[in-house]
SEVO-454811 format. One record per residue (C-alpha): residue number from 1; x, y, z. Coordinates in steps of 0.1 Angstrom, whole numbers. Layout:
     i      px      py      pz
   NUM       X       Y       Z
...
! end
This chain:
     i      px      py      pz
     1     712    1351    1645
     2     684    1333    1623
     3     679    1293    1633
     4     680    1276    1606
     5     667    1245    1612
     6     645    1226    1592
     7     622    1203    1607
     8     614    1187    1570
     9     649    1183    1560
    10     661    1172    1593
    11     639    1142    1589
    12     658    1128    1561
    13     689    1125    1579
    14     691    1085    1588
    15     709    1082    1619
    16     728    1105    1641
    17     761    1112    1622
    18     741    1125    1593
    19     721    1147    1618
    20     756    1157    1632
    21     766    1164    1592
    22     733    1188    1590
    23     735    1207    1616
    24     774    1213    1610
    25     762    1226    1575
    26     734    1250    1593
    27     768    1265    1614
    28     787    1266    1585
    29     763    1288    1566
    30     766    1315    1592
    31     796    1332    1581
    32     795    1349    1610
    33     799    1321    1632
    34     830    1302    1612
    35     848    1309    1583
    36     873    1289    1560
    37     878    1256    1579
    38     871    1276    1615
    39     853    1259    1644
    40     846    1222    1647
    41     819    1200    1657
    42     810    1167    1672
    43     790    1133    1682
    44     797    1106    1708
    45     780    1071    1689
    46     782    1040    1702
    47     794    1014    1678
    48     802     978    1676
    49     838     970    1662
    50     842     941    1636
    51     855     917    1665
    52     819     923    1684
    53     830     945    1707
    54     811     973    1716
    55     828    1010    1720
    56     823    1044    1723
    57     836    1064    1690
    58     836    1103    1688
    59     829    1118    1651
    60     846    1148    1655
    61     854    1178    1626
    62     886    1164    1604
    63     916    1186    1591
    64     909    1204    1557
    65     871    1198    1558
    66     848    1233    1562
    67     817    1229    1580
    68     797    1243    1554
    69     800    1214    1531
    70     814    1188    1558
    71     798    1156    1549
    72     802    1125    1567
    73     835    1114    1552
    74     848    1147    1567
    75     844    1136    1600
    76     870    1113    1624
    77     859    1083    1641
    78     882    1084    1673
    79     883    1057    1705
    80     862    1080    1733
    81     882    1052    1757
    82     913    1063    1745
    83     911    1103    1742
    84     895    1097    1781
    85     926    1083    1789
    86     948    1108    1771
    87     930    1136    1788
    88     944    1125    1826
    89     978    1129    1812
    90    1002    1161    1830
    91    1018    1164    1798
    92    1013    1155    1761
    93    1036    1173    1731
    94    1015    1185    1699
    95    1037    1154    1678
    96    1024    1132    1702
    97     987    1147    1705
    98     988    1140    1668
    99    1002    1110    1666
   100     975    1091    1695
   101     948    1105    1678
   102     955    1091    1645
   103     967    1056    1656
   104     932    1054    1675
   105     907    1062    1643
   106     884    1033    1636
   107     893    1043    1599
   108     925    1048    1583
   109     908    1064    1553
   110     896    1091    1575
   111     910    1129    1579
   112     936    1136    1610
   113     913    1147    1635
   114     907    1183    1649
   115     931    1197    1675
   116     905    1199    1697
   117     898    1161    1695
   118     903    1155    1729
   119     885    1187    1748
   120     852    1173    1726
   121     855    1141    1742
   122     860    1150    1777
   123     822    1172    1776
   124     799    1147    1787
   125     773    1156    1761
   126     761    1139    1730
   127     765    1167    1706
   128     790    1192    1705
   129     794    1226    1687
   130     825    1248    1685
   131     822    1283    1665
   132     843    1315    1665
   133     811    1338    1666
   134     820    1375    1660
   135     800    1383    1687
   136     810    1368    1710
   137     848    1382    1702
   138     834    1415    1701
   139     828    1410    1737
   140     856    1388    1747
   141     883    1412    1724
   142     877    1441    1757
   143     898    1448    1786
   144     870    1434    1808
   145     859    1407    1784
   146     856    1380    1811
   147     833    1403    1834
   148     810    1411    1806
   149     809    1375    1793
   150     800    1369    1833
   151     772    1400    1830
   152     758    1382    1798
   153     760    1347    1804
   154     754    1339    1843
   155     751    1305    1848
   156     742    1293    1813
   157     781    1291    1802
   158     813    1281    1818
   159     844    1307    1816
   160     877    1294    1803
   161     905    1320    1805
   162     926    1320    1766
   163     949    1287    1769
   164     966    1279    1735
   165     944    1253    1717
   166     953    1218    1717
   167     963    1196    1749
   168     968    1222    1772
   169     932    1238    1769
   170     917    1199    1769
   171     935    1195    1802
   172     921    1233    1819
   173     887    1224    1802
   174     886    1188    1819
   175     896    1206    1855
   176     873    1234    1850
   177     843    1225    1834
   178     830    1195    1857
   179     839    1221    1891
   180     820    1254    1872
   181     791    1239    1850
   182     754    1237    1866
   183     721    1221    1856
   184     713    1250    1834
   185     748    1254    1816
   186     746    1251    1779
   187     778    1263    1769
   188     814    1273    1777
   189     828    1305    1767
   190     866    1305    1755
   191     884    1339    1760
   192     895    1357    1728
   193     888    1322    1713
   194     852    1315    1709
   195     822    1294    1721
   196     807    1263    1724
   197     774    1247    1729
   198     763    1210    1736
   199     727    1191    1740
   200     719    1154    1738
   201     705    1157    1703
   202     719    1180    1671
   203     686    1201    1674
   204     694    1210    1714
   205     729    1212    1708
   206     727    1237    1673
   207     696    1257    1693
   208     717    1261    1721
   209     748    1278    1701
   210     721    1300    1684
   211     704    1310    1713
   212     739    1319    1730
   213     753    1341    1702
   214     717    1357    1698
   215     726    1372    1735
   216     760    1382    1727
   217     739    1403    1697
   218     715    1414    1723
   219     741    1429    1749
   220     760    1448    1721
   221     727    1461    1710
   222     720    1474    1743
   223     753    1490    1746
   224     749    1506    1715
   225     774    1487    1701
   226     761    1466    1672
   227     749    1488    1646
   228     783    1500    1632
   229     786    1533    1619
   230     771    1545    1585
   231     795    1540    1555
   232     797    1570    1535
   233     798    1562    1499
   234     834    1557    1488
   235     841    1587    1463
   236     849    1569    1431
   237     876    1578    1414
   238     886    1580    1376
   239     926    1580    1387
   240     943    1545    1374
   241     953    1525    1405
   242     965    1497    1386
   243    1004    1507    1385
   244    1002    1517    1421
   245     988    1483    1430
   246    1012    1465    1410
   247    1036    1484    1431
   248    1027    1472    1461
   249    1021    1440    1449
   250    1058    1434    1434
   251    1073    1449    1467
   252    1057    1423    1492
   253    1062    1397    1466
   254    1098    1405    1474
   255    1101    1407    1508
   256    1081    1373    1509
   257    1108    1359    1484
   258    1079    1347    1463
   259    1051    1360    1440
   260    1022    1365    1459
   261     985    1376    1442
   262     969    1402    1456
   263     930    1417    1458
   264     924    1452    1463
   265     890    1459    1480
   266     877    1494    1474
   267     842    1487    1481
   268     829    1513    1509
   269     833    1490    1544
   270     870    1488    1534
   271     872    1518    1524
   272     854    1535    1554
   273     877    1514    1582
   274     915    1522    1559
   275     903    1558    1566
   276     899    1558    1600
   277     921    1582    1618
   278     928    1557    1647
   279     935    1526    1619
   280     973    1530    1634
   281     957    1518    1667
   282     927    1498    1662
   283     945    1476    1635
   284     981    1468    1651
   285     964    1452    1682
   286     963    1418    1668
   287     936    1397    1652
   288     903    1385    1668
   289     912    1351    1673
   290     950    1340    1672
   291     943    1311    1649
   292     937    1338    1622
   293     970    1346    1622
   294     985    1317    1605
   295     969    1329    1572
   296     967    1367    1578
   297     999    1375    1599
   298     996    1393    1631
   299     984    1424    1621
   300     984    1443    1591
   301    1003    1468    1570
   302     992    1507    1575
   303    1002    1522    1538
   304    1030    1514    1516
   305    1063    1511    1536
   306    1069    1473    1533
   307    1105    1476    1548
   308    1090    1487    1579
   309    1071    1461    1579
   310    1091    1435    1569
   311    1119    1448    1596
   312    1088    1448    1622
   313    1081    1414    1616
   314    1120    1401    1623
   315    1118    1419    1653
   316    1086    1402    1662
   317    1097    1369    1656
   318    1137    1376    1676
   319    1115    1384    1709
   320    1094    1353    1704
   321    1116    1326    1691
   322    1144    1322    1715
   323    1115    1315    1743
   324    1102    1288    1721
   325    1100    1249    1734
   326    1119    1239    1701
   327    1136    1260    1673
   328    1115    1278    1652
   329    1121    1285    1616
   330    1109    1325    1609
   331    1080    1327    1576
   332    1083    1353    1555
   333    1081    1387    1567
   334    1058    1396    1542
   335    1021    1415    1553
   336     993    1397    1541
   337     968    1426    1543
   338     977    1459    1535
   339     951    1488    1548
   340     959    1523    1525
   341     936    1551    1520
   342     931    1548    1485
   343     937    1515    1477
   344     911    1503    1509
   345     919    1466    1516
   346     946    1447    1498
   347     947    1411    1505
   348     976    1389    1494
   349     985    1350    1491
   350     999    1323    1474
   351     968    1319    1453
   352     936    1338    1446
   353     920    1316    1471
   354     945    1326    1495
   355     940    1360    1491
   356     900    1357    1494
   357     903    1338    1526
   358     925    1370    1539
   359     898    1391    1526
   360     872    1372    1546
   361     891    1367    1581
   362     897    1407    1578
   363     866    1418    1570
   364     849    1402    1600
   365     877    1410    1620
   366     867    1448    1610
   367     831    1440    1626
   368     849    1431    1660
   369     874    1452    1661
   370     848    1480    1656
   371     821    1467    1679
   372     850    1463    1706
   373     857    1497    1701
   374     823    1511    1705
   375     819    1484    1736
   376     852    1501    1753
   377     880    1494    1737
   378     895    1465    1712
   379     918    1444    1732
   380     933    1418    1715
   381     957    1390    1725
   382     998    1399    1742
   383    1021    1393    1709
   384    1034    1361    1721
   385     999    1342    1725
   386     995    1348    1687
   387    1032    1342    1680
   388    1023    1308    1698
   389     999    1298    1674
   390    1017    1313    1644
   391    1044    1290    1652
   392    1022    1262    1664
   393    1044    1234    1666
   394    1020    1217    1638
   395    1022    1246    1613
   396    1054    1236    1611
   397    1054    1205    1609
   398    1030    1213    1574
   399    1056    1242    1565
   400    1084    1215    1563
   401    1061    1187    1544
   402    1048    1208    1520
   403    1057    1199    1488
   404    1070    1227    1459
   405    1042    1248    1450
   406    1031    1250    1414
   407    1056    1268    1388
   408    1032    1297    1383
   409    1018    1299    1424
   410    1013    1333    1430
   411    1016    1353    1395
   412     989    1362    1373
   413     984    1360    1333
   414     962    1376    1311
   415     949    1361    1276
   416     932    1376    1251
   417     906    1355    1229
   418     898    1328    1254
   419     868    1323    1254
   420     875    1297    1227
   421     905    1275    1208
   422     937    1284    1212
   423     932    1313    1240
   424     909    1289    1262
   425     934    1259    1258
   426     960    1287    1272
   427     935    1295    1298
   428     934    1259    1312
   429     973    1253    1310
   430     982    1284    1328
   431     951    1276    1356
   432     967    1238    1357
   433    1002    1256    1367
   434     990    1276    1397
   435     984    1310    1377
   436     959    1335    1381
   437     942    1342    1350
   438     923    1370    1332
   439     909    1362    1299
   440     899    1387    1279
   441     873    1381    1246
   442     843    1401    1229
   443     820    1369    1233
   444     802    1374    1266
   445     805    1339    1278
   446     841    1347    1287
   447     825    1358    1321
   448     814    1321    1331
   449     841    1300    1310
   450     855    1291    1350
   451     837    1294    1378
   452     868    1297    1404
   453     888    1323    1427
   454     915    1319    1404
   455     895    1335    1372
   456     888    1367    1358
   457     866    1364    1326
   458     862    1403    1311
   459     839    1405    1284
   460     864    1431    1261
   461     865    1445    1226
   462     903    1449    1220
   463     902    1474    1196
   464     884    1496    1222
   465     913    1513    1241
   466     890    1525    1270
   467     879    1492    1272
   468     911    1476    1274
   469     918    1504    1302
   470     890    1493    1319
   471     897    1459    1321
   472     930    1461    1332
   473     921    1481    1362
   474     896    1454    1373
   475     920    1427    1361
   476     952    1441    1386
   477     922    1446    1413
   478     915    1412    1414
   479     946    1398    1414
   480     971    1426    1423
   481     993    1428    1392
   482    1009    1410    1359
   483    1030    1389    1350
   484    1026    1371    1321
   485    1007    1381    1288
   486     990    1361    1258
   487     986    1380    1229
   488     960    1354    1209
   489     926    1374    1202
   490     924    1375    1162
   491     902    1370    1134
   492     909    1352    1097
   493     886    1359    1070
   494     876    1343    1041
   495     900    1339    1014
   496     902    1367     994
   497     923    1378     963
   498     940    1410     966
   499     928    1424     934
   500     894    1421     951
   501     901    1433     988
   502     883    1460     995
   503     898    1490    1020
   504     873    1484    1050
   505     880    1445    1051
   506     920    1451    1054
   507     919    1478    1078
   508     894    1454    1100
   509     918    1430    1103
   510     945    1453    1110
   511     926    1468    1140
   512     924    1436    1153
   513     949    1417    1145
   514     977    1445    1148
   515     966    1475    1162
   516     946    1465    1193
   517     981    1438    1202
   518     998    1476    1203
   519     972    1492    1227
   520     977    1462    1249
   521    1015    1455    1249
   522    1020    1493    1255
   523     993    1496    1283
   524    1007    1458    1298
   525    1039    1474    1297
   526    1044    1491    1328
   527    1022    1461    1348
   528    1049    1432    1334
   529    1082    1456    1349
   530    1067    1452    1376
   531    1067    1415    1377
   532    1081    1399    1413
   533    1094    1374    1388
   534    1102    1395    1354
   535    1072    1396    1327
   536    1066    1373    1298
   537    1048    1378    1268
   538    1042    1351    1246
   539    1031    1362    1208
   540    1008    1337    1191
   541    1017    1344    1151
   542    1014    1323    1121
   543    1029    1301    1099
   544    1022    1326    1072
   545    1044    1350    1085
   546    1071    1329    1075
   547    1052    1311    1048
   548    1022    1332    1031
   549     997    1314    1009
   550     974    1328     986
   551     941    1349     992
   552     956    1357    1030
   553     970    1393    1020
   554     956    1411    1051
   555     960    1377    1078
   556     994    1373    1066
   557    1007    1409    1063
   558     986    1417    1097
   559    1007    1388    1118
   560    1040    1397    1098
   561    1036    1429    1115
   562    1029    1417    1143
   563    1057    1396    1147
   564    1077    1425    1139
   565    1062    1447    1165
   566    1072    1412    1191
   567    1108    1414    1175
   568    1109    1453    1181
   569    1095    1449    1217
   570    1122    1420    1229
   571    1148    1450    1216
   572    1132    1471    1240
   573    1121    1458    1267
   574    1152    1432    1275
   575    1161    1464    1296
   576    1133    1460    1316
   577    1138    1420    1319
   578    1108    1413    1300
   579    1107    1384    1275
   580    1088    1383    1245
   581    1086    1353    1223
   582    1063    1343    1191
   583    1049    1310    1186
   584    1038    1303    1150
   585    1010    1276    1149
   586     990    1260    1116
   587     959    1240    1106
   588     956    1238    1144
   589     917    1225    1135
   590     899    1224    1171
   591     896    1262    1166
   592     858    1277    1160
   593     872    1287    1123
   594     874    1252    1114
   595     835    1240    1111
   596     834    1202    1099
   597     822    1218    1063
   598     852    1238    1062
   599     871    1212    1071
   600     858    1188    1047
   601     862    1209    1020
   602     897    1218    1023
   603     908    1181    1031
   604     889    1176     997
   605     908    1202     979
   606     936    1183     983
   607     921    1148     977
   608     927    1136    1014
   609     906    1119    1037
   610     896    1143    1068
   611     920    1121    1092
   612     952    1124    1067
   613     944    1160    1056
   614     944    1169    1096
   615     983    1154    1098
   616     996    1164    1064
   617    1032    1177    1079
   618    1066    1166    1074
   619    1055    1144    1117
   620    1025    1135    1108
   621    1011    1142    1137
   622     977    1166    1144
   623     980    1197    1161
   624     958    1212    1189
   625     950    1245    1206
   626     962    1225    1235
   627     994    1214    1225
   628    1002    1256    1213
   629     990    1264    1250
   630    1013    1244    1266
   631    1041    1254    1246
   632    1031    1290    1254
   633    1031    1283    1290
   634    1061    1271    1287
   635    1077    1298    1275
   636    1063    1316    1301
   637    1083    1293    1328
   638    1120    1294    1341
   639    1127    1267    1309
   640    1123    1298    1290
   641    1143    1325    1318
   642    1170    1331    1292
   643    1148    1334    1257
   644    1136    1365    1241
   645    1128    1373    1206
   646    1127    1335    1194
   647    1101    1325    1168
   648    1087    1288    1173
   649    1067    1270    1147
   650    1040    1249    1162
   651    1030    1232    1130
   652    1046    1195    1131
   653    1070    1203    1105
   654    1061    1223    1074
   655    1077    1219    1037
   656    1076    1258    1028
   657    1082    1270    1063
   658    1114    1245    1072
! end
């Protein structure tokens, strides 16, 4: 544990809620103390209302905020009177839970408060702190977690056996605490849950939790059960992986009844704990703390045999359900963390970000899981305390409000040239749809064109077939597979006269233009069969393949072919339920081949005015990358599910090609 407080910064905080916002962000940097929205925090203030009356308000951690950025918006201003009052109830639903603590918020504008709302407000302390430190589960994750906790702790923390969180744990905390805690408590220990601190200033409070997991640490290191073992080195290997994960991929997609994306972690910590010979054991016990199982399932997937699983799952859910206090409604049975040999960790969601918050949960859960074991043993949770919180009464509320997720949630697209134009226009339309992306381009700034879970950018000559190899392995390792691709990367030079067209210059453009499109559609090929939803390739062309101008002999011959080699592929690949589709765009000018000069000039040849020479087409209307990218998009979508082998002009109506 390192404290990380700042005397120099904690003096510019003005007032206590802003101290309570700093030291939330100190916790929150500790990802070993709360990760993705985990834990909560706290601050009793007393306030005068608008009528003059004065009342005690608890700021406590809203929904959806993560302490690491929390700021004061984040947190809930709750009537202490009231959650005081709620606490002596013998019974209060989750609905209801919910329901009191919004209607007594001093600010409709603020987030629904955290389910531990009321347990905050029954410590009598000033400052409260909540974390899920992996130490302390390391500890608390043992068949004698409570007597070790005891051995550790003494005095300084009160014990709470697991309780689900929410009400029930409010109302064992409320009877427990003020009968256990002593003058030199400063904490309470929640079984197989996690800790809390408390102090009458942020400082005491934050100190407190750091001084508590820093003995946690210590009595692991003692018992020779903090320094995990050495990683050997994962043996790299030159064998492709990327069918095998696309494999996998497309097979849980099915069984969740939805595309889901999916990162496959090889790096050596993964690697090491996949290869364990007890990962059978160790890994099917459960997670480290049952909240954890809402986004990463109960336990994880050992290999490839998603049937199993899946069948696992139902069976799961039959012994659970029927004991439930109101009918449940079964999730998917889908993994969302498969553990193989090779592949190491695969992590899977409904987005990127999904997936990466599954990669995080797991790999601290690998820390406890292994520190329990070298403790004793890894003991997690009985089934039906996670199935509780799995099928929390307010996850299901969400999962019945939540709207329809975007059309492209869950699949993955690659685009070649986006860096610029009409390939970073696609870029953005596909993002805006809920698709994870890979763009492809030889201009470096590819790399840093997003800066998001949901983007790969590979900085990739296309005419390189090793390098077109090697970004589609770390493309599918990212994101687990593809499903859509946009075939856009291509050059236009200057205007030249066939008589005058040298050898070199045509076969350039053909290796771009032509030649590298072949390397990629046949290396996408067996990726986009394996499509949860069918793959899509959408062609960008040319209005010169139906309409050739002068001086354009290897542009217009090099897309011709192309377009033929689309036509060829829709033959072929229908089979396979692939779609392939050409669009053929003109003087779309927003593209890096169109400088001003250029532009000038040509509006000039003509004898038009820049503005007029932009819409000269039968609409009159100007055309941009963007408006080509969302047409492509849209071809990628179900508008499109019955289309293969069409040519589209997106050129607002031209004389020679009409």
């Amino acid at each position: 544990m390192q404290n990380l407080w700042d005397e120099q910064e904690a003096c510019a905080c003005e007032g206590e809620l802003a101290l309570r916002v700093y030291t939330s962000r100190l916790l929150g940097r500790n990802q070993s103390l709360v990760l993705h929205g985990g834990g909560n925090t706290s601050v009793k203030i007393r306030e005068r209302s608008l009528v003059g009356d004065d009342e005690d308000i608890l700021y406590v951690k809203g929904s959806g905020w993560n302490l690491e950025f929390i700021e004061e918006a984040g947190f809930s201003p709750v009537r202490m009177a009231h959650l005081l009052k709620l606490a002596k109830l013998d019974v209060l639903s989750d609905p209801q839970m919910v329901n009191e603590l919004l209607t007594h918020m001093t600010r409709a504008s603020a987030p629904a408060p955290s389910v531990e709302t009321i347990l905050h407000a029954i410590l009598p302390h000033k400052y409260v702190d909540h974390t899920h430190a992996d130490a302390v589960l390391a500890v608390t994750n043992t068949a004698n977690g409570e007597a070790r906790i005891r051995e550790i702790y003494g005095d300084k923390v009160v014990v709470i056996p697991y309780v689900m969180p929410g009400f029930d744990l409010a109302r064992v905390c409320a009877a427990k605490f003020p009968a256990e805690a002593r003058a030199g408590t400063l904490g309470m220990v929640l079984m197989n849950h996690g800790i809390f601190s408390f102090g009458a200033t942020a400082r005491e409070s934050y100190d407190r939790m750091i001084e508590l997991v820093q003995m946690a640490e210590d009595y692991l290191a003692r018992h020779n059960a903090w320094a995990l073992p050495g990683r050997r080195q994962a043996a790299i290997t030159d064998k492709p992986l990327r069918t095998r994960a696309a494999g996998l991929r497309r097979n849980i997609s099915r069984a969740a009844g939805f595309p889901l994306v999916m990162q496959v972690h090889r790096d050596d910590r993964s690697l090491a704990f996949a290869k364990r010979e007890d990962v059978g054991v160790l890994s099917q016990q459960g997670p480290a703390t049952p909240d954890h199982a809402i986004r990463t399932k109960r336990i994880p997937m050992i290999g490839g045999d998603v049937h199993a699983y899946a069948k696992t799952y139902a069976d799961y859910f039959e012994r659970h359900a029927p004991a439930a206090k109101e009918p449940r409604t079964m999730l998917d049975a889908a993994p969302r963390i498969a553990l193989d040999a090779d592949l190491g960790m695969c992590t899977l969601g409904r987005s990127a970000k999904d997936a990466a918050i599954v990669a995080d949960l797991y790999t601290h859960t690998m820390d406890v899981i292994e520190r329990a074991t070298l403790l004793g043993g890894y003991c997690a949770l009985p089934e039906k305390d996670i199935f509780d919180v799995e099928y929390w009464d307010l996850e299901q509320a969400k999962l019945r409000k939540s709207g329809k997720p975007p059309v492209f949630s869950g699949e993955v697209a690659m685009v070649t040239g986006a860096a610029s134009g009409i390939g970073k226009a696609c870029v953005e339309s596909l993002l805006a749809r809920g698709a994870a992306v890979i763009g492809l381009d030889i201009n470096p700034a590819v790399a840093t064109l997003h800066r998001r879970e949901d983007f790969l950018g590979i900085c990739c000559d296309v005419t390189s077939e090793d390098s077109v190899i090697t970004a589609l392995e770390a493309g599918i390792r990212a994101f687990g597979g593809l499903d859509m691709l946009i075939l856009n990367a291509g050059i236009f030079p200057g205007g030249t006269p066939i008589a005058a067209l040298q050898t070199n210059a045509w076969r350039n453009v053909m290796q771009v233009n032509l030649d590298a499109n072949l390397t990629l559609m046949r290396e996408c090929h067996a990726l986009l069969k394996l499509a949860p939803r069918t793959g899509r390739v959408v062609v960008i062309g040319s209005k010169n393949v139906p309409a050739p101008g002068p001086g354009a002999a290897a542009y217009s011959a090099s897309k011709a072919a192309l377009n033929q080699l689309a036509r060829v592929a829709a033959l072929e690949w229908g089979a396979d339920g692939i779609r392939v589709n050409v669009l053929h765009p003109n003087a779309v000018f927003d593209t890096g081949i169109w400088t001003d000069d250029v532009l000038a000039a040509r509006a000039a040849h003509y004898g038009l005015p820049v503005d007029d020479y932009k819409k000269n087409n039968v609409l009159n209307v100007e055309v941009t990358s963007h408006d080509v990218a969302e047409l492509a998009a849209a071809m990628c979508s179900p508008l499109f599910a019955k289309t293969t082998g069409a040519q589209v002009p997106v050129d607002g109506g031209n004389e020679r090609v009409i």
